[in-house]
C-alpha positions in Angstrom: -34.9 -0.5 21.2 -33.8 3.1 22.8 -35.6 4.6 25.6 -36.4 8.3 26.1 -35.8 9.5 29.7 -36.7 13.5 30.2 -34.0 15.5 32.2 -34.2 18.9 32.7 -37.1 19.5 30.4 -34.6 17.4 27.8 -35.2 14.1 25.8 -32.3 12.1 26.4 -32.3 8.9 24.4 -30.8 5.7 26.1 -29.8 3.5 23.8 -30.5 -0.6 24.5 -26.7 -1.8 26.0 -25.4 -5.4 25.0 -25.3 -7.2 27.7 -23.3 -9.9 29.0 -26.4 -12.4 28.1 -26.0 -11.9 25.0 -22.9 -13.5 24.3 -23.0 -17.5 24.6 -19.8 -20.3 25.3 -18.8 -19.9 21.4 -18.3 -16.1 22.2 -16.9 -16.4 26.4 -15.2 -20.0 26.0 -11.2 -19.5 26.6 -11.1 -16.1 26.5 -10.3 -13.6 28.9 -12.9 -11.7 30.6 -12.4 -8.3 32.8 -15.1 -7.9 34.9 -15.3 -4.2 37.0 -17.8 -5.3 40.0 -18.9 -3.2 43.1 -17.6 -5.0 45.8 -17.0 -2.1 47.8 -18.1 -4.2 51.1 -17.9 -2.8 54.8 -15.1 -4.3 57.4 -15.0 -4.3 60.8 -12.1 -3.6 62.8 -11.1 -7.3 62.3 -11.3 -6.6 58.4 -14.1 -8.9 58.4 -17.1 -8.3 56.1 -20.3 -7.2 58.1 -22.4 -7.1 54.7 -21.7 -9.4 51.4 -24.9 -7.7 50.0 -22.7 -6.2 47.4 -20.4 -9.8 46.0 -24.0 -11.7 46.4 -24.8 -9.1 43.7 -22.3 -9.9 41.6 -22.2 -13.6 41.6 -24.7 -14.1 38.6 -22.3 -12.4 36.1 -19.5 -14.4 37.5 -21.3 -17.7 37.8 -22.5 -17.1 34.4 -19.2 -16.3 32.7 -17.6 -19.6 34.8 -19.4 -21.5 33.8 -19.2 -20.6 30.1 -15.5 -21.3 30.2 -14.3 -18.1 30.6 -11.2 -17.5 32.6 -12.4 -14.1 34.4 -10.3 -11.0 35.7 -12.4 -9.6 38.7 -11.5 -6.0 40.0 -13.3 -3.5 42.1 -12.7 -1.0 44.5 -12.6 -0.8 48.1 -12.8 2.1 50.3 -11.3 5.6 49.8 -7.1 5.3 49.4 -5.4 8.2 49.7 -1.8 7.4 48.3 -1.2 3.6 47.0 -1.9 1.0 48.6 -2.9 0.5 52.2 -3.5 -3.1 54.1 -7.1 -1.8 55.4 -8.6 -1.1 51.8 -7.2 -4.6 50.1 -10.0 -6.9 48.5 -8.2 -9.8 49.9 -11.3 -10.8 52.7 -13.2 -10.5 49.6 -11.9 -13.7 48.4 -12.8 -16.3 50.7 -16.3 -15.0 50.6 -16.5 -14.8 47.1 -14.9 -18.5 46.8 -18.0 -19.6 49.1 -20.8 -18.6 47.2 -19.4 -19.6 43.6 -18.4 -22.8 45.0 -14.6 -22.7 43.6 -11.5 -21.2 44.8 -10.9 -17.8 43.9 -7.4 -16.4 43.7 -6.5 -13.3 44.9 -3.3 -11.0 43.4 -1.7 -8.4 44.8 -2.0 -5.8 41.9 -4.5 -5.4 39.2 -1.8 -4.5 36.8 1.5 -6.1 35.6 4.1 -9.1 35.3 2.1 -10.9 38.4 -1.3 -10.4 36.6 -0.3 -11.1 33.4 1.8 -14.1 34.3 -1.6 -15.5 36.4 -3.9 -15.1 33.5 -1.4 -16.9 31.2 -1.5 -19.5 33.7 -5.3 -19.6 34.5 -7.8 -22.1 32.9 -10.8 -22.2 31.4 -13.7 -21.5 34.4 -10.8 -20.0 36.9 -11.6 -16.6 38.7 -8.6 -14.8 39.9 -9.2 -11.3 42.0 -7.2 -8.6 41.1 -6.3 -5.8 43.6 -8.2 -2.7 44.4 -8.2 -0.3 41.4 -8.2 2.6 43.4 -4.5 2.4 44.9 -3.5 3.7 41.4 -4.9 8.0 41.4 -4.8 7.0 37.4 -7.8 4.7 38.4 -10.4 7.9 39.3 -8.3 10.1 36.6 -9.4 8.2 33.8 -5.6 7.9 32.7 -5.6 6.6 29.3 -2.3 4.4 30.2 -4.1 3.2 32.8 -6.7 2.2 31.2 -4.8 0.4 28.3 -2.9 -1.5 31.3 -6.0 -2.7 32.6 -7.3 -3.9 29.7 -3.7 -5.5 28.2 -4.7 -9.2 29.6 -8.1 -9.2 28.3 -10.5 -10.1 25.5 -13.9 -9.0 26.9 -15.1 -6.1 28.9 -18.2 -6.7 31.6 -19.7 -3.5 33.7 -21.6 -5.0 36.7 -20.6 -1.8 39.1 -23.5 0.5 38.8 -22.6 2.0 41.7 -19.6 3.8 39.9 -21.5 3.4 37.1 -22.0 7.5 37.3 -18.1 7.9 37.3 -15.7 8.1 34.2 -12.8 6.2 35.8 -10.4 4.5 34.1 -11.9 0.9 34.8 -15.5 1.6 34.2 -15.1 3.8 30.9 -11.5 4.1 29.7 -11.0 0.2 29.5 -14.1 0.5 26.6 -11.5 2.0 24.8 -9.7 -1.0 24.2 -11.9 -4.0 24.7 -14.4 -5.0 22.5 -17.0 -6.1 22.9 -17.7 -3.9 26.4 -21.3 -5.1 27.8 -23.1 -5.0 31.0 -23.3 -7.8 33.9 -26.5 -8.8 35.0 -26.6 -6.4 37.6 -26.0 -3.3 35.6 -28.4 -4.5 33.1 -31.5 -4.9 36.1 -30.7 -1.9 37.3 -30.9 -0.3 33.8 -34.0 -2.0 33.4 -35.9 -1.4 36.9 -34.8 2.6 37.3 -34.7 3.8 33.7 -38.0 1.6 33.3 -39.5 3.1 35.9 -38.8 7.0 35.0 -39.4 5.8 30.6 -42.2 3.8 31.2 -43.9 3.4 34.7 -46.9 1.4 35.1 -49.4 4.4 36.4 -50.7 5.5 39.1 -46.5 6.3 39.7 -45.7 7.2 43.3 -42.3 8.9 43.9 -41.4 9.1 47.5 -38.2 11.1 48.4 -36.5 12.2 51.8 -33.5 13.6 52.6 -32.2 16.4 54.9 -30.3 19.0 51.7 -33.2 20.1 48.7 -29.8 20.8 46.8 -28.6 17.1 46.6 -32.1 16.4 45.5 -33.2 19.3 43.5 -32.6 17.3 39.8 -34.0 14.6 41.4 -37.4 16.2 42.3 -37.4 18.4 39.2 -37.4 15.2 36.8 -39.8 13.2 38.9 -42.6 16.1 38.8 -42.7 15.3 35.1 -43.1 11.6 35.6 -45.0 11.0 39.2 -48.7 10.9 39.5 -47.6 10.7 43.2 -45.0 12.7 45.1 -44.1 12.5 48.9 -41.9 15.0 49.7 -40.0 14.1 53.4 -37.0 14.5 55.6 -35.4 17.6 56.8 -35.9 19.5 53.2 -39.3 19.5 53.7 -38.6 22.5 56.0 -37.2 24.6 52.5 -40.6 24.2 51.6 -42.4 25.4 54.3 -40.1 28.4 54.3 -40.6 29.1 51.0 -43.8 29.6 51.7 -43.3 32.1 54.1 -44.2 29.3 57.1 -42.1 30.1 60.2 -40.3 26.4 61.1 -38.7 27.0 64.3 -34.9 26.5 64.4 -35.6 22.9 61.9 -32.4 23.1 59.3 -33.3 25.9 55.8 -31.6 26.1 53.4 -31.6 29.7 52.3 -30.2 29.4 48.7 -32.5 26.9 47.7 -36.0 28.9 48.4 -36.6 30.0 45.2 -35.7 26.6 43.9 -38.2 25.0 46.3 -40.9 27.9 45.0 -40.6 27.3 41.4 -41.1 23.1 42.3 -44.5 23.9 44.2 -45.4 25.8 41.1 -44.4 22.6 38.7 -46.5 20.5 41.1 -49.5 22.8 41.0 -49.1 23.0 36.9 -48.9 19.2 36.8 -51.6 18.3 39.1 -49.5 16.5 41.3 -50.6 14.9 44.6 -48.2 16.2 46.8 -47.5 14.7 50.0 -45.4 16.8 52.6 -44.6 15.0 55.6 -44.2 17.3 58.7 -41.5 15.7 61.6 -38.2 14.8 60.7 -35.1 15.6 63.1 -32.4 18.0 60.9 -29.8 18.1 63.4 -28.9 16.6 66.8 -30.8 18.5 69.6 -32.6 20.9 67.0 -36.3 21.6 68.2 -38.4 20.1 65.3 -41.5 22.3 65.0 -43.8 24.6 62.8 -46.1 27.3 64.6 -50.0 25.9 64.4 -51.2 29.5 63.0 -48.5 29.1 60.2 -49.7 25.3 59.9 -53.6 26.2 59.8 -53.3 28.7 57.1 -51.4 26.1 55.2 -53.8 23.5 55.7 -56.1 26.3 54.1 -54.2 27.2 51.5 -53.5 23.4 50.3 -57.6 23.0 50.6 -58.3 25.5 48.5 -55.7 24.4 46.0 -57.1 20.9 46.0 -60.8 21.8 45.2 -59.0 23.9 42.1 -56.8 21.5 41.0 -58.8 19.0 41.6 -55.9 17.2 43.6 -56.0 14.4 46.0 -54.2 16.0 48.7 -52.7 14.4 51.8 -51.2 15.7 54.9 -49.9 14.0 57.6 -52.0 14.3 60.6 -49.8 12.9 63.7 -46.3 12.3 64.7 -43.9 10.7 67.1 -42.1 13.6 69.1 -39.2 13.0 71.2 -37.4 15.3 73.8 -34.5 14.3 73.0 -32.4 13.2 70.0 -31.6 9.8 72.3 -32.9 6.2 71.9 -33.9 6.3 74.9 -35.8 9.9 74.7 -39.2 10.4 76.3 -41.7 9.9 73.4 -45.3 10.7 72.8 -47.6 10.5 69.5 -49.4 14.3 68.9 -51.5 15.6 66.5 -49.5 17.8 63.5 -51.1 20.9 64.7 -49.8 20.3 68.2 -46.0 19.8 68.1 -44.7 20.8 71.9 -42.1 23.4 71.9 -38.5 21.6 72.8 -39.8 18.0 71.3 -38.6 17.3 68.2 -40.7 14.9 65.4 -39.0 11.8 64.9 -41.2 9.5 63.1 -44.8 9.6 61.5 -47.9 8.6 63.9 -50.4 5.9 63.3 -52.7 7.9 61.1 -49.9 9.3 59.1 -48.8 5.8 58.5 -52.5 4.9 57.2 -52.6 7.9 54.9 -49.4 7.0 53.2 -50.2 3.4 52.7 -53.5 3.9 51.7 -52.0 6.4 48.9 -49.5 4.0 48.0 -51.9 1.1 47.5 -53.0 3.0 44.6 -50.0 3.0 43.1 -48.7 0.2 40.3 -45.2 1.7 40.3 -43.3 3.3 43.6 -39.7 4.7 43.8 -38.3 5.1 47.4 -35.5 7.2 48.4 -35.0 8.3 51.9 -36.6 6.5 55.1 -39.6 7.6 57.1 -37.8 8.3 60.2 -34.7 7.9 62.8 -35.5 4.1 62.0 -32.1 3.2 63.8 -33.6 3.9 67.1 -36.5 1.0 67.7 -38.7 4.2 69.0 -38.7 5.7 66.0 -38.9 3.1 63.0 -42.3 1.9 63.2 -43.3 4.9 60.3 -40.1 3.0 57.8 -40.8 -0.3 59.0 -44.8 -0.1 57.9 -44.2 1.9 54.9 -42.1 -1.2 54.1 -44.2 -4.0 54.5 -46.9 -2.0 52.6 -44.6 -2.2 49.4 -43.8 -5.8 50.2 -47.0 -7.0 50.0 -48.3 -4.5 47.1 -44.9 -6.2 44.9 -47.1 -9.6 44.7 -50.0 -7.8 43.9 -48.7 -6.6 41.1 -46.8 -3.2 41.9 -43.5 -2.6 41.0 -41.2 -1.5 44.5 -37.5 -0.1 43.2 -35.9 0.6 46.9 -33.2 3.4 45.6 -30.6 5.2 48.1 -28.2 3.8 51.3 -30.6 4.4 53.9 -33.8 3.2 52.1 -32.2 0.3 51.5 -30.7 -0.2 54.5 -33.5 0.5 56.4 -35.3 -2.2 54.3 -32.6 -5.2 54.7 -33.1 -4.1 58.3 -36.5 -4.6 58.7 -35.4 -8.1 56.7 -38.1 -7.1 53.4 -35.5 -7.2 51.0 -36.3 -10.0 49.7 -39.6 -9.0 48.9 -39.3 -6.1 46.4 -39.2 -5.9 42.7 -35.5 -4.2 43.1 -33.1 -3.0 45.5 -30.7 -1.0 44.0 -26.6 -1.1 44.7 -26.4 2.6 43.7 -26.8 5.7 45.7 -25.4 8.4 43.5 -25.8 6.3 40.3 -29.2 5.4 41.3 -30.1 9.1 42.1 -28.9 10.6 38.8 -30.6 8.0 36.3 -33.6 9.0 38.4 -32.8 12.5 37.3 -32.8 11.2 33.7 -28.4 11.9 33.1 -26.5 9.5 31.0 -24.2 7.6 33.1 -20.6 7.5 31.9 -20.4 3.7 32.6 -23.2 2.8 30.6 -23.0 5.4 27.9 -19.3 3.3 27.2 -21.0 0.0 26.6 -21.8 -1.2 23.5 -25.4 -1.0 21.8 -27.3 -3.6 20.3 
């Protein structure tokens, strides 16, 4: 069945993608499956893995195609090479890991393409995984090199896309290998994040919350714009919140504007206002080291006027934040205290919501059967100022047994999640930052639109 996702005031439809599930041992047993993963894991200096978040991810398609008899090519990329291969961006810690949690030994080659691959796969059995190299020491790889492409797919039957996180890029192993390999499906990764973000944006369960942070409107503009068609709910934080305020003629202090995006920012108050939205515009977050953090209180009454007004009109449910946690410093160790929003010190900058903020938010959310969240609720790296993320957090960990859906969507949402160890407990925590952000914005992804239909 195809979905319709709005972008831009367009209907785009998403057709339903085969997915790896749908093909059984008479379709996977002895043949020779290419599998594009994410397992674009962090090293430390010892080049050993800090976080197997991402090769945990993957080891449902794997397991799955193992055990089905498939003898499975594995490739991903790691890192950012600049010119052919380098010892620091090599998949080979990968392996050992990867060999742990499937429970077999994994082989590891030293390229993804030619006579070494293609005399390992002639050699491999049925059930064997063998790890190619990282894609990305050949620049054909992010070119989308045809040749490339064809190389890639020259010792394989079967195509499998579990990297939604390059899901949003045509590269040469997530949409040029389609080309040649047939059938091309999604993993079961690709095919839950399909499911839990285009779900969410096609066909939320209602009341729909959106909450989204972030220091830049422009890297979030499309974002916001295809939301405010969707949400019943939209909290607008971070350092773009500022944009807003200046939009509206607020003075904000020396807090981080962005000049060209003012009429932007204008024209998505208006949508709000049209739509009826509740909008949620939390007042604090640090835009810069050592940048004083602060709106005047006569600029921040007449708002609070203004937004009154327009709630009795509208008939909106309308929500401000009502305290914060300043700090006079950007330090972990800064002096802190919690103040009302009206009475921001000059020099201290807001680093985290207050206690009554944090009860307004939940309480909003609690009404919610569907919440996206992208972009934490403070400098949650410093203990000070993470109890607004953390709480916010354990809120959508205990609505997602009551019945709400939680999709956790961008690097520091997510990380700041996993951190406060509530991972666990959400419908979906997603693998993609800028793949995740531009489904939310309704775009076809190039790594999806590839795949074969139902």
């Amino acid at each position: 069945m195809a979905r319709v996702s709005l972008s831009r005031g367009k209907f785009v439809v998403l057709a339903a993608k085969k997915s790896v599930g749908d093909l059984g041992k008479a379709e996977l047993e002895g043949k020779r499956v290419f599998v594009r993963a994410d397992l674009n894991v962090p090293l430390d200096k010892e080049q050993k893995i800090t976080d197997d978040t991402r090769i945990r991810a993957a080891v449902p398609t794997l397991k799955y195609l193992l055990d089905n008899g498939a003898k499975v090519l594995l490739t991903s990329h790691l890192g950012r090479p600049k010119s052919g291969p380098e010892d620091k961006f090599r998949l080979t810690p990968v392996a050992p890991r990867l060999g742990e949690l499937l429970g077999k030994p994994v082989k590891k080659l030293n390229d993804c393409i030619g006579e070494e691959v293609e005399k390992a796969v002639a050699e491999a059995k049925n059930g064997e995984l063998l790890l190619l190299e990282n894609v990305r020491f050949y620049k054909e790889e992010e070119k989308n090199v045809p040749e490339f492409a064809q190389k890639l797919a020259a010792n394989a039957d079967i195509y499998v896309n579990d990297a939604f996180g390059t899901a949003h890029r045509a590269h040469a192993s997530t949409e040029g290998v389609t080309k040649f390999l047939k059938p091309s499906v999604a993993g079961f990764l690709l095919q839950k994040e399909l499911d839990y973000l285009d779900g969410a944006v096609s066909n939320p369960k209602r009341p729909f919350a959106a909450i989204v942070g972030g220091s830049k409107v422009s890297s979030k503009i499309t974002v916001i714009e295809s939301l405010l068609n969707k949400v019943d709910v939209l909290i607008i934080g971070g350092g773009m919140v500022f944009t807003f305020y200046k939009a509206r003629g607020l003075g904000v202090g020396s807090s981080l504007v962005e000049e060209d995006q003012l009429e932007l920012a204008k024209k998505l108050e208006v949508m709000a206002k049209v739509r009826k939205k509740t909008v949620l515009l939390r007042k604090y977050h640090i835009v810069g080291v050592y940048q004083t953090c602060y709106i005047r209180e006569e600029a921040l009454l007449e708002l609070g006027k203004k937004l009154e007004v327009m709630a009795k009109e509208k008939g909106v449910q309308l929500l401000l934040p009502t305290d914060v946690v300043v700090a006079d410093k950007f330090d972990p160790n800064a002096n802190t205290q919690t103040v009302s929003a009206e009475a921001i010190p000059d020099g201290w900058m807001g680093l985290d919501i207050g206690p009554d903020s944090i009860k307004t938010f939940e309480d909003a959310l609690k009404t919610c059967k569907t919440v996206v969240w992208n972009g934490p609720m403070g400098v949650f790296e410093f203990d000070k100022f993470a109890k607004g993320t953390y709480s916010i957090a354990q809120t959508l960990a205990e609505l997602t047994p009551q019945g709400t859906c939680t999709i956790i969507g961008g690097g520091d949402s997510v990380a700041a999640v996993e951190k406060a160890g509530l991972a666990e407990k959400m419908s979906h925590i997603s693998t993609g930052g800028g793949a995740s952000l531009e489904l939310l914005e309704g775009k076809v992804l190039p790594g999806v639109a590839a795949l074969d239909e139902k």
